[in-house]
N, C-alpha and C positions, 0 to 999 in steps of 0.2 A: 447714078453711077459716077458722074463726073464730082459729084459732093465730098462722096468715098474718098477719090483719088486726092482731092485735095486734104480731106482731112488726114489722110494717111503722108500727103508731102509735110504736112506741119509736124507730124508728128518725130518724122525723120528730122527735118529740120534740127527742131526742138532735142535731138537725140544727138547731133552733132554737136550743137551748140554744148551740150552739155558734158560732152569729152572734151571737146577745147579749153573749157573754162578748169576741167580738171584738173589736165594736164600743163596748162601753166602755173595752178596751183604747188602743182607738185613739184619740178619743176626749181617754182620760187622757194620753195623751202630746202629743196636740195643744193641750190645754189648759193643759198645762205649758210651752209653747217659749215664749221668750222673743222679743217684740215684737223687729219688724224696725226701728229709731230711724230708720230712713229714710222709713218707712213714712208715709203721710197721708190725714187723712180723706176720703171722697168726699162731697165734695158737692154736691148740685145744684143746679144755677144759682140752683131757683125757690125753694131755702130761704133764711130767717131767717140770716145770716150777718154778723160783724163785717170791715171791708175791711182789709187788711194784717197789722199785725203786733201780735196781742194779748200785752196783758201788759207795752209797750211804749209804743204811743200809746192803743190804743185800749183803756186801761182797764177796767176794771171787769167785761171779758168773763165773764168767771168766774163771776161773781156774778148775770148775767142769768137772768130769771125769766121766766114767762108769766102773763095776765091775762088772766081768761075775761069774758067779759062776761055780764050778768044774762040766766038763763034761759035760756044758750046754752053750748053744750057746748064749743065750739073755742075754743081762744084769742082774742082781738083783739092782744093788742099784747103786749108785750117789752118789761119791766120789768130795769132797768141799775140796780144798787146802785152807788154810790161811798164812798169814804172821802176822810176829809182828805188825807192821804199822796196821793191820788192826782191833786190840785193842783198836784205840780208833777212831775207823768208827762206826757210826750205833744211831740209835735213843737212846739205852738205855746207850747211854757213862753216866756216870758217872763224874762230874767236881763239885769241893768244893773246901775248905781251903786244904786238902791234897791232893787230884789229880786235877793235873793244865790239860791243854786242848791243842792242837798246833794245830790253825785255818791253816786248807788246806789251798795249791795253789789256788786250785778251789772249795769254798764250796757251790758251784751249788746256788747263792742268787736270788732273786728278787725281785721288787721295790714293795713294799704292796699298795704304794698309783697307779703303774699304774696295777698293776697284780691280786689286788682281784676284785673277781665279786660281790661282798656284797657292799649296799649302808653304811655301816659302818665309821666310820672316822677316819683316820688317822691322826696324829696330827704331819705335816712336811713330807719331802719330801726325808729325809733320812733313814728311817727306810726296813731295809732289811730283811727279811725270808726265812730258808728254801725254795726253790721252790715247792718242793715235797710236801711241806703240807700246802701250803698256801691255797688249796681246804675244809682242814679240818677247819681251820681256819675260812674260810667263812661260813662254815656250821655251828660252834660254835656260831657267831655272827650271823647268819639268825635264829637258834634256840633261841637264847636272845632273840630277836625282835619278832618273830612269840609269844610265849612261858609269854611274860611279855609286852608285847606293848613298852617295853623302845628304848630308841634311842642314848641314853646319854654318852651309851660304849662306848671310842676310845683308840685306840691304840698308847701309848705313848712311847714305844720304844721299841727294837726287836735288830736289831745281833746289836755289838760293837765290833770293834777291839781292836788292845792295846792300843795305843793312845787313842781313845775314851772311854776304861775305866779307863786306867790315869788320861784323866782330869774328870771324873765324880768321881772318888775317890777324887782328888784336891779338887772338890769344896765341900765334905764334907769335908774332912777334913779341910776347911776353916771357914766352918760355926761350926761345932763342936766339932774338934780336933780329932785329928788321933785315939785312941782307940774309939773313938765314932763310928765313921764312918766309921771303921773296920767292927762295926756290919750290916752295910747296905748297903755296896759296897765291892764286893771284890775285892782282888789284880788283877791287871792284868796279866791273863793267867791261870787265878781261877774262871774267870765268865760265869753263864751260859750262858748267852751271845754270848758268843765267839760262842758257837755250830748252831745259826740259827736257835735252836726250841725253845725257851724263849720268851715272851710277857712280856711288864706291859702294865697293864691294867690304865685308867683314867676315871675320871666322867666329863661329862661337865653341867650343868646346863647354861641355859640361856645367852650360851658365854661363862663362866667363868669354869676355872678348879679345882672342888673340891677334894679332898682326895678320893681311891677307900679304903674305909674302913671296907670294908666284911662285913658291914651290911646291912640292906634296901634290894634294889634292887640286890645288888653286891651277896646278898645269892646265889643267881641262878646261877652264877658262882662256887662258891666253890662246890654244891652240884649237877651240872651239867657238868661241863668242861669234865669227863672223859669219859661219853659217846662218846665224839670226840676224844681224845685219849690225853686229856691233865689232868695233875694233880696240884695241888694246891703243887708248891712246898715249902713253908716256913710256913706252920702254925703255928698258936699260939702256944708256949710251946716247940718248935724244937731244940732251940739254941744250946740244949749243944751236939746235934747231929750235926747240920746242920752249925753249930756257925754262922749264919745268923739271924737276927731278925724279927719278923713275918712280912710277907709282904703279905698281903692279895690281890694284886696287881698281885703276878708274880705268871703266867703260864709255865709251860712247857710241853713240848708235847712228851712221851715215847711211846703212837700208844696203841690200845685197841689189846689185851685185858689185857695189862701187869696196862693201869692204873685203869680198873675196878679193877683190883685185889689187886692194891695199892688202892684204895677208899675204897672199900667193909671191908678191915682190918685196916683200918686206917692206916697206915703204911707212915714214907718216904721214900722215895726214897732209902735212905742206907740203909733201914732193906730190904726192897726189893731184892735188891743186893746182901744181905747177905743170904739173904730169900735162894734164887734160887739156890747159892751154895751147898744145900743141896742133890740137886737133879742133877740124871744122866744120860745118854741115854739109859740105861738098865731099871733104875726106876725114869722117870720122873715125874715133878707136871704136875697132870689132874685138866685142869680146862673148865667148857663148859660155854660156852656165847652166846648168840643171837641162839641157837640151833647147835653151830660150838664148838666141841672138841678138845683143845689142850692140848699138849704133850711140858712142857718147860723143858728143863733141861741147867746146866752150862758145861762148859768143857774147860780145858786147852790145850788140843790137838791141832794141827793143822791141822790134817787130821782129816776130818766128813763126816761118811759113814750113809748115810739117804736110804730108800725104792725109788726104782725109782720110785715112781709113789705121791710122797711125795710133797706136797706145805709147803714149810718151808719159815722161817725169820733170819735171823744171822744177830746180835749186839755185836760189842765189846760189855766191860765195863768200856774200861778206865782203868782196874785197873788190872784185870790180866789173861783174859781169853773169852769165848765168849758166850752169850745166845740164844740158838738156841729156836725157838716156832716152830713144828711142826703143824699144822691145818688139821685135820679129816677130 
């Protein structure tokens, strides 16, 4: 009897051992497969999270921390490192005659003619955008189309490097002579362009390319774009802000709710800018949209201490500091 029992312990043994040896098998080869690149995090609703597209606008993700508070174990708040360099990352850069622009290594592009999902037209095969908002984009032109029946919007050009605004400066200033064309193209490393959220827009009629002249049709645009998160930036009457000449053509995309707030006051861009420096994390501009409560204020800081439970946005401005939008 006692023989039994032992041979019956080895066998168990023997029966352990051999899940073990399995199960690190296994195990080892699941810890070896190489990530799915498709693959994304879950997260949930009620976590700490950055809105959109880190690394991009909303800087400094990376580098966020957490801040326990005295005598208490949990966090309070989410601490945001910045760097200089990251001044002029983010939707709301700021680029004119005074602050030039330095196109990243990598400024995340992609091909409009194979990347949007809008039957829309693009006119050429070189025109590059933002990646991140080429979705908004589509949405802009499926609104035109649904909104007015027209068809006739196309997309006649989008990012430019320097070269490519070299020679697009050239040929004005071949056709009009350099202070002319001063007014209509800027310097290279001065264009919106360079940033990947800029559009001009064109008319096509019947084959043929007419002038997008902000009347007609073209209304719908200037009185529409910001719902998508895009502003009319050079309107009539701007120059001696903008020293740009009205272009009722170019779009830029600063992301809602910064360009309702720029439509609804009329405002450019640089009073904008200026606008927001007013305000600060202690007493930020409240503004509500779509039924959703922000909290914008400016800061030079480099360290931003936010509510851990906070959905924020951080945008250089190009020029000297950063625009955080909190969201309710």
């Amino acid at each position: 009897m006692q023989r039994k029992v032992k041979f019956r312990m080895i066998h168990i043994y023997l029966a352990l051992l051999l899940v073990l040896v399995v199960g690190v098998f296994v195990y080892g080869i699941m810890g070896n497969e190489t990530p799915d690149d498709d693959a994304k995090p879950d997260v949930s609703a009620d976590e700490n999270q950055v809105i959109g597209d880190p690394g991009i606008y909303y800087v400094g993700a990376e580098n966020a921390d957490t801040e326990e508070a005295p005598d208490e174990e949990e966090p309070t708040h989410i601490i945001l490192t910045l760097e200089d360099a990251d001044i002029s990352i983010g939707y709301l850069v700021l680029v004119n005659h005074e602050h030039s622009f330095e196109i990243p290594e990598n400024p995340e592009l992609s091909s409009l003619l194979t990347e949007r999902t809008g039957e829309y037209s693009v006119l050429g095969a070189n025109h590059y955008f933002r990646h991140s908002i080429i979705p908004k984009l589509d949405a802009l032109m499926a609104a035109y189309t649904e909104e007015t029946g027209g068809t006739r919007v196309a997309i006649i050009s989008a990012f430019r490097g320097l070269e490519a605004q070299q020679a697009a400066l050239d040929e004005q200033i071949a056709r009009l002579g350099r202070e002319e064309a001063l007014r209509w193209v800027a310097l290279p490393g001065h264009s919106e362009h360079h940033t990947g959220l800029a559009v001009d827009l064109g008319l096509y009629v019947d084959g043929e390319r007419r002038t997008f002249t902000g009347s007609g049709i073209t209304v719908w645009f200037r009185e529409n774009a910001h719902r998508f998160g895009f502003i009319l930036r050079y309107p009539d009457g701007s120059f001696e802000i903008t020293r740009t000449a009205y272009e009722p053509w170019h779009f830029r995309y600063i992301g809602a709710p910064h360009s309702v707030i720029v439509f609804e006051n009329e405002w450019l861009f640089e009073e904008y800018i200026d606008y927001i420096r007013n305000y600060t994390i202690d007493e930020p501009f409240i503004f509500v949209y779509g039924g959703t409560t922000y909290e914008i204020f400016f800061t030079d800081e480099r360290e931003i201490h936010l509510p851990l439970d906070s959905l924020f946005e951080v945008s250089g401005n190009n020029v000297d500091g950063f625009i955080v939008t909190v969201r309710g």
